[in-house]
PDB file of N, CA, C, O and CB in Angstrom:
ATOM      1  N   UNK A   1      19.050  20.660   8.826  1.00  0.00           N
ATOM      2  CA  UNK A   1      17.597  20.564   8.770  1.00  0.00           C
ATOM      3  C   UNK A   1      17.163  19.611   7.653  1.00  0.00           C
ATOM      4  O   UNK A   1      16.135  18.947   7.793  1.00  0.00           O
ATOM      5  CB  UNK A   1      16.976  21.956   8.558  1.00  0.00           C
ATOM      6  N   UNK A   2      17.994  19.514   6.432  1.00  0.00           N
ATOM      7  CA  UNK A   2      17.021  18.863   5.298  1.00  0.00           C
ATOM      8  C   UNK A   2      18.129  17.440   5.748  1.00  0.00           C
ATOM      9  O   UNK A   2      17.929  16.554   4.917  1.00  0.00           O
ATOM     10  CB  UNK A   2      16.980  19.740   3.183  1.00  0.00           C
ATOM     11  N   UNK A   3      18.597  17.247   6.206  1.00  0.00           N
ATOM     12  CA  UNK A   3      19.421  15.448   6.670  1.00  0.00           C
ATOM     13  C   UNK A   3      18.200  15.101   7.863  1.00  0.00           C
ATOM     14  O   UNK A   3      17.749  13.957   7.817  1.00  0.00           O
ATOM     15  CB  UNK A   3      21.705  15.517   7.735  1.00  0.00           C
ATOM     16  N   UNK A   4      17.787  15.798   8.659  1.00  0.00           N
ATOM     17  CA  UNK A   4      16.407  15.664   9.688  1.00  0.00           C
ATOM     18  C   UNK A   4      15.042  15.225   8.717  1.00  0.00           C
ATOM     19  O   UNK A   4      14.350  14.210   8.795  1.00  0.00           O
ATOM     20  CB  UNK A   4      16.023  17.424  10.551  1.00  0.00           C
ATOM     21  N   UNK A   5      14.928  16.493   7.696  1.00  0.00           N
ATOM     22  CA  UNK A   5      13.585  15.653   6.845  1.00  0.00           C
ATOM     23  C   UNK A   5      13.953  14.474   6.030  1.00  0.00           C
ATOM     24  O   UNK A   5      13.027  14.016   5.361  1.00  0.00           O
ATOM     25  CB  UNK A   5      12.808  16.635   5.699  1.00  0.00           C
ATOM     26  N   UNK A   6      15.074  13.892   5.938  1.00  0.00           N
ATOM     27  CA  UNK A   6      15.523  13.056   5.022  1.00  0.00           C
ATOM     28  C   UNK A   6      15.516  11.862   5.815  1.00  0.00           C
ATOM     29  O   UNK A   6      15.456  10.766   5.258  1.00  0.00           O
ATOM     30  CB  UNK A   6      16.807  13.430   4.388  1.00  0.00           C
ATOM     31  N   UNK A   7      15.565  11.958   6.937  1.00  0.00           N
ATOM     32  CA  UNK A   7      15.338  10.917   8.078  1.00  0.00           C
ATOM     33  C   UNK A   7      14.420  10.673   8.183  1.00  0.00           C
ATOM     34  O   UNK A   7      14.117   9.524   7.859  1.00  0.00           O
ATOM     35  CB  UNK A   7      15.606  11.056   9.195  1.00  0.00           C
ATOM     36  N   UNK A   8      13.217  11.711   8.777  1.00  0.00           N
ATOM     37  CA  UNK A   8      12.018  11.763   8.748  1.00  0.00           C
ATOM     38  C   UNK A   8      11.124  10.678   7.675  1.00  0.00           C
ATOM     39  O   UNK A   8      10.319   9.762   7.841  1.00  0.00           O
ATOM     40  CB  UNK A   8      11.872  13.114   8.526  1.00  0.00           C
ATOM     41  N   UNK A   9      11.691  11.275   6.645  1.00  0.00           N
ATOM     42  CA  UNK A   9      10.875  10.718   5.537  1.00  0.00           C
ATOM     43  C   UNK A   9      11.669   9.228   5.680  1.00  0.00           C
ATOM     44  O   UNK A   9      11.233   8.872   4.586  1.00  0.00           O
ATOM     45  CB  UNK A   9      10.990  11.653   3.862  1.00  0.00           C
ATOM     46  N   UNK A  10      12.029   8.703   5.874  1.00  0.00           N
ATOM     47  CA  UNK A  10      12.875   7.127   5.364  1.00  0.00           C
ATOM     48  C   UNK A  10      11.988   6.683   6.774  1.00  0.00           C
ATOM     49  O   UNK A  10      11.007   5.962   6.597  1.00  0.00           O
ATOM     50  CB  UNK A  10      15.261   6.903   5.345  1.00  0.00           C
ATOM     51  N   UNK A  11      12.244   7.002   7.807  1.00  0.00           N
ATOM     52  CA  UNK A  11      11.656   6.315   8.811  1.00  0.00           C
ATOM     53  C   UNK A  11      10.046   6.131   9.079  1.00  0.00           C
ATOM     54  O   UNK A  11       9.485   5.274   9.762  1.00  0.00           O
ATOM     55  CB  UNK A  11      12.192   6.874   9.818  1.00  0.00           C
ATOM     56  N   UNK A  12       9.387   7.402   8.187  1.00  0.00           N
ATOM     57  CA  UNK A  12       8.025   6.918   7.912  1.00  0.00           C
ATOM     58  C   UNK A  12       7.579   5.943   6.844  1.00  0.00           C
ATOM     59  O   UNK A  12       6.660   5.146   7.034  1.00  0.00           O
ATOM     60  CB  UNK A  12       7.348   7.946   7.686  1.00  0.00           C
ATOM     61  N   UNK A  13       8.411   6.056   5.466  1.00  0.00           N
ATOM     62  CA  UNK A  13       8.274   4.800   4.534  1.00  0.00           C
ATOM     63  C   UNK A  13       8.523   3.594   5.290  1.00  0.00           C
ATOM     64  O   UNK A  13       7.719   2.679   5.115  1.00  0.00           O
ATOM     65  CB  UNK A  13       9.268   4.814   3.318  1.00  0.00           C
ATOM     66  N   UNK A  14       9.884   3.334   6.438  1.00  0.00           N
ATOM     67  CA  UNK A  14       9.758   1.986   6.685  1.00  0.00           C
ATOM     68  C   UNK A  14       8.840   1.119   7.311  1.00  0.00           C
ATOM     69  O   UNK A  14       8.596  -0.086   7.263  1.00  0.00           O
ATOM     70  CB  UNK A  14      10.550   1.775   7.145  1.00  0.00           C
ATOM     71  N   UNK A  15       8.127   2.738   8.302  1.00  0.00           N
ATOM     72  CA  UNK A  15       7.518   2.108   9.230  1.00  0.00           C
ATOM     73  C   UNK A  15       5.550   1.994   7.913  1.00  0.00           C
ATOM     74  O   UNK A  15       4.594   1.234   8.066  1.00  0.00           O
ATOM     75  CB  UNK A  15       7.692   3.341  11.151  1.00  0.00           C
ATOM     76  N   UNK A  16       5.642   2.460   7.457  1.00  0.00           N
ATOM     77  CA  UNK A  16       4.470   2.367   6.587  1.00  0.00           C
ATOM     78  C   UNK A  16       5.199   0.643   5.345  1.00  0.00           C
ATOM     79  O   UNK A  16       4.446  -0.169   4.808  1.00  0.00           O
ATOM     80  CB  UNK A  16       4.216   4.462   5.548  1.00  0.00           C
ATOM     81  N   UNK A  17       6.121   0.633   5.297  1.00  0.00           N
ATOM     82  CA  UNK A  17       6.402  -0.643   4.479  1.00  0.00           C
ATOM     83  C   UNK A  17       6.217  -1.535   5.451  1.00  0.00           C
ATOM     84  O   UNK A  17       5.695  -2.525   4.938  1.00  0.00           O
ATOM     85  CB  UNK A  17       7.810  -0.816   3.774  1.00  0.00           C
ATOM     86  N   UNK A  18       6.435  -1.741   6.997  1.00  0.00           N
ATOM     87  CA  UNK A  18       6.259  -2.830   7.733  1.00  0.00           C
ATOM     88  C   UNK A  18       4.691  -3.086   7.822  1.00  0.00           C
ATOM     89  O   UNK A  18       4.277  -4.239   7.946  1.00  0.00           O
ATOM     90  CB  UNK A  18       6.955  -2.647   9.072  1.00  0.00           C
ATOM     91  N   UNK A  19       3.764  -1.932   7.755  1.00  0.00           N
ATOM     92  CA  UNK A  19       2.119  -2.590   8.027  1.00  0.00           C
ATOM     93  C   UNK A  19       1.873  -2.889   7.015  1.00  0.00           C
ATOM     94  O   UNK A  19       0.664  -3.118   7.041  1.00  0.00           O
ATOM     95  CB  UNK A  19       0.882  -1.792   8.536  1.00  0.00           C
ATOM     96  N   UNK A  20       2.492  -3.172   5.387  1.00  0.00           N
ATOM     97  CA  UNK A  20       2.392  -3.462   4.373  1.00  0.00           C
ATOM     98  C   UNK A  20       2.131  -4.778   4.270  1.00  0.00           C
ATOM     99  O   UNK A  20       1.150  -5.486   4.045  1.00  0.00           O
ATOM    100  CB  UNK A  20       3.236  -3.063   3.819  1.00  0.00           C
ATOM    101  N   UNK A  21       4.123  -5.011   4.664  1.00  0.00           N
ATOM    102  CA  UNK A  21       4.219  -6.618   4.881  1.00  0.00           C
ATOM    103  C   UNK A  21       3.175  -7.425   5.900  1.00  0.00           C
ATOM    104  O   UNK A  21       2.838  -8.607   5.829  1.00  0.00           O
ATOM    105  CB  UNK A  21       5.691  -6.907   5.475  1.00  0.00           C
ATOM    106  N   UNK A  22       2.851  -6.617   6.676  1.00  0.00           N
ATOM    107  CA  UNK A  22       2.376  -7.301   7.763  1.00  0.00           C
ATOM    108  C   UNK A  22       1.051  -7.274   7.147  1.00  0.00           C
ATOM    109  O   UNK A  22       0.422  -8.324   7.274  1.00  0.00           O
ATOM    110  CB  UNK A  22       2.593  -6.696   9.249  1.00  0.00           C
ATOM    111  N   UNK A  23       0.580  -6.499   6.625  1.00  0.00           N
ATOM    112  CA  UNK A  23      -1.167  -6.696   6.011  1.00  0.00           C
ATOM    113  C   UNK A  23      -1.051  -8.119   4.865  1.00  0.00           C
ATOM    114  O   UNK A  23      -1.872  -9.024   4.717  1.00  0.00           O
ATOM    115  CB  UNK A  23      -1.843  -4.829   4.821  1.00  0.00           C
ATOM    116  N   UNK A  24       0.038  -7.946   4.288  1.00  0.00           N
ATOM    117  CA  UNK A  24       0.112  -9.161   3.297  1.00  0.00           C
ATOM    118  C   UNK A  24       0.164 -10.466   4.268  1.00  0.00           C
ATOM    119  O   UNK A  24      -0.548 -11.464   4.158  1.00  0.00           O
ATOM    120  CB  UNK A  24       1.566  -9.075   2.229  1.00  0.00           C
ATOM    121  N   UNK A  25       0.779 -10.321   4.866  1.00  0.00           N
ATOM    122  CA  UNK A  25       1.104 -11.879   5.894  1.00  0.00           C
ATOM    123  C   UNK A  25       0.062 -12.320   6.113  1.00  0.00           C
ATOM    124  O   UNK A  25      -0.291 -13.487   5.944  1.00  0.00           O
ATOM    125  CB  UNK A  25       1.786 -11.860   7.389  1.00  0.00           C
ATOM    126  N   UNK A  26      -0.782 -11.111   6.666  1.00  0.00           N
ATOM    127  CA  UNK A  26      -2.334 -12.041   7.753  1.00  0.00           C
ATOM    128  C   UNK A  26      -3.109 -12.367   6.194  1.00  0.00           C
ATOM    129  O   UNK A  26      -4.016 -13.128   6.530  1.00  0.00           O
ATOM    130  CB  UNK A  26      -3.849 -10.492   9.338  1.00  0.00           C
ATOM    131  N   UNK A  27      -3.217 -12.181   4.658  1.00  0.00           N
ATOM    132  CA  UNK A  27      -3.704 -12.150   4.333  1.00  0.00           C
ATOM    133  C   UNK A  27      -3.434 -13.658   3.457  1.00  0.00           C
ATOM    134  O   UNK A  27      -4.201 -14.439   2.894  1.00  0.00           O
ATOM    135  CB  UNK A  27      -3.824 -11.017   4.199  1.00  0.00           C
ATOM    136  N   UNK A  28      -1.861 -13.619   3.670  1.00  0.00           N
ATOM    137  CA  UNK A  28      -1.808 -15.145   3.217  1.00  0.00           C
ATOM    138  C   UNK A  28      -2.068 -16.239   3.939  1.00  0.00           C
ATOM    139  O   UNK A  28      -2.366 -17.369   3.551  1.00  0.00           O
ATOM    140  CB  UNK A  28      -0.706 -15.465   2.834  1.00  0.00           C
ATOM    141  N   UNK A  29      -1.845 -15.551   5.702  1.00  0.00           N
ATOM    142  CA  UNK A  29      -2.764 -16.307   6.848  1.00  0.00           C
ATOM    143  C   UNK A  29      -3.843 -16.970   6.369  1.00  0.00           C
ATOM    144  O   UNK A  29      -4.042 -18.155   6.103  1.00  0.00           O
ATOM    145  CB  UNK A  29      -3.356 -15.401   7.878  1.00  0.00           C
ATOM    146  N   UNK A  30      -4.412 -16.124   6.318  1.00  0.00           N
ATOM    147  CA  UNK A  30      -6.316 -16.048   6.150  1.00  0.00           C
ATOM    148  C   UNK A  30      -6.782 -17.208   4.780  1.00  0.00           C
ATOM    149  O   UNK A  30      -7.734 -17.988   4.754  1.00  0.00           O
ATOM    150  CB  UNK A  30      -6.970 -13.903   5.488  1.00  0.00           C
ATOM    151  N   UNK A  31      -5.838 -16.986   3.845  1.00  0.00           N
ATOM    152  CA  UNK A  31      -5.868 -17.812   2.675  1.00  0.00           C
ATOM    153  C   UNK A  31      -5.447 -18.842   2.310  1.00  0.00           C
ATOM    154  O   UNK A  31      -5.728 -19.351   1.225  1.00  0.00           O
ATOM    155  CB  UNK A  31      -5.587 -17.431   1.986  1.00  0.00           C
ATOM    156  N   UNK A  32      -4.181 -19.653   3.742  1.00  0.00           N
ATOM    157  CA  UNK A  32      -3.859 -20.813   3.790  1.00  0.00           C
ATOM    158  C   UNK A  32      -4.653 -21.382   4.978  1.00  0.00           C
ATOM    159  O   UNK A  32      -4.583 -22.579   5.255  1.00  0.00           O
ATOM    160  CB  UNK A  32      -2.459 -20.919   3.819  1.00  0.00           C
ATOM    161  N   UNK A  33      -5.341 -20.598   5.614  1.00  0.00           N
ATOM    162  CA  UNK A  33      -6.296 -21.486   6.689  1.00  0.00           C
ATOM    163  C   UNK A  33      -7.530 -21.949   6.055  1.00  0.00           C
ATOM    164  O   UNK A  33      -8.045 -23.043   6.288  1.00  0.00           O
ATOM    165  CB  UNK A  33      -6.791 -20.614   8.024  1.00  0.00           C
ATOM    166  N   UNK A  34      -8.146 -20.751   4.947  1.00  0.00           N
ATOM    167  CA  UNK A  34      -9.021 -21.377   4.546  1.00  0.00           C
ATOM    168  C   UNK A  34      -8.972 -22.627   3.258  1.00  0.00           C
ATOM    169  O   UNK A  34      -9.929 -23.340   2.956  1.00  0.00           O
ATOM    170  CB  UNK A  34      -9.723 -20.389   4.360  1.00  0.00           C
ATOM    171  N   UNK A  35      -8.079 -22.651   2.842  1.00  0.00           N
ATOM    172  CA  UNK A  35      -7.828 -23.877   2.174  1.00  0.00           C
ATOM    173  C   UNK A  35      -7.596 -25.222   3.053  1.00  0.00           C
ATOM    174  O   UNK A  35      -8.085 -26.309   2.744  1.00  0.00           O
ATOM    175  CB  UNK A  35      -6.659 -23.627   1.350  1.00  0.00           C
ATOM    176  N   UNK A  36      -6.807 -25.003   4.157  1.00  0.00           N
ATOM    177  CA  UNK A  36      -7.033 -26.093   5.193  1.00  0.00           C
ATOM    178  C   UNK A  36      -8.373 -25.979   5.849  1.00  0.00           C
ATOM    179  O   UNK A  36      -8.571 -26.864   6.682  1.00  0.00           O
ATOM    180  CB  UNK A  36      -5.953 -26.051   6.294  1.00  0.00           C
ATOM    181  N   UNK A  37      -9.624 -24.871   5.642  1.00  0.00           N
ATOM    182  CA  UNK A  37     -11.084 -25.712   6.071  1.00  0.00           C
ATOM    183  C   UNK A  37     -11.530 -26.493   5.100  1.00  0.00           C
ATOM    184  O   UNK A  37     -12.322 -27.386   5.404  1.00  0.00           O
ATOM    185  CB  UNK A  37     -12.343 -24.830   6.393  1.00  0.00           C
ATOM    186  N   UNK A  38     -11.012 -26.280   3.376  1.00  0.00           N
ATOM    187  CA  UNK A  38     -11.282 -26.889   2.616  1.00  0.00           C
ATOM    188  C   UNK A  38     -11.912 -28.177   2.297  1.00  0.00           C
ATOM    189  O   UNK A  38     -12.929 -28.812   2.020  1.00  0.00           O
ATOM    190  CB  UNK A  38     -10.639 -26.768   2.379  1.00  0.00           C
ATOM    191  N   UNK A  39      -9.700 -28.126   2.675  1.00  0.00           N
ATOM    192  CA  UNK A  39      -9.615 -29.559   2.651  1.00  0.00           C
ATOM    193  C   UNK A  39      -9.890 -30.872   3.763  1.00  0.00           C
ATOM    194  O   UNK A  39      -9.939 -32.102   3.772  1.00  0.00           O
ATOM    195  CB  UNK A  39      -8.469 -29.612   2.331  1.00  0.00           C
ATOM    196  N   UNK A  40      -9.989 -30.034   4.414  1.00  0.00           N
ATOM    197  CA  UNK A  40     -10.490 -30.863   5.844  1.00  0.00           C
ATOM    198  C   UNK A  40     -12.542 -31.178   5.707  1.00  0.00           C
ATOM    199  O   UNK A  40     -13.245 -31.889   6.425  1.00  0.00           O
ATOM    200  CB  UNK A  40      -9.992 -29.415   7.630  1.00  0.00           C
ATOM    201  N   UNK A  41     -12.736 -30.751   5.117  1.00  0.00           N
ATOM    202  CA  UNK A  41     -14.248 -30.929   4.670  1.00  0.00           C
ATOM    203  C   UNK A  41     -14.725 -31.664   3.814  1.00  0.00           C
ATOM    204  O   UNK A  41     -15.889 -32.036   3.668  1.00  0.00           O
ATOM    205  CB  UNK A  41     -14.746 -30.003   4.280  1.00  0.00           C
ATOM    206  N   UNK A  42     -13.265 -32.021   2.875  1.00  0.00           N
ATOM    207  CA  UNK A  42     -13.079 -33.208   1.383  1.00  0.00           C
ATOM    208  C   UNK A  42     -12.977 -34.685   2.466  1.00  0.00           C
ATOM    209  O   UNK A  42     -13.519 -35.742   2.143  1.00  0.00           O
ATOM    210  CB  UNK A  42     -10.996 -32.877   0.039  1.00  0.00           C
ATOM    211  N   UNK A  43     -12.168 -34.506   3.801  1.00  0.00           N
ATOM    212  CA  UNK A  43     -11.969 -35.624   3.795  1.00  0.00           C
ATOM    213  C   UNK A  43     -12.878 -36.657   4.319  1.00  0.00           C
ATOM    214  O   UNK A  43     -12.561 -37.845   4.261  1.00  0.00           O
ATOM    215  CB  UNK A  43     -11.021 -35.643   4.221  1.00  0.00           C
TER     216      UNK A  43
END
């Protein structure tokens, strides 16, 4: 039973560490597109 919650628990951290990464990604998305409206507005 406690090797089941020990699973439990690892497989909810990973899956809660993947919408992590993934919230960071769109956010560096979001922050290298808007530097390319930037710069596209300089030229």
């Amino acid at each position: 039973m406690k090797s089941l919650l020990v699973a439990v628990l690892m497989a909810t951290f990973a899956l809660a560490g993947c919408n992590t990464v993934q919230g960071v990604g769109k956010d560096v998305e979001r922050g290298g597109e808007r530097l390319q409206d930037a710069a596209d507005r300089r030229k």
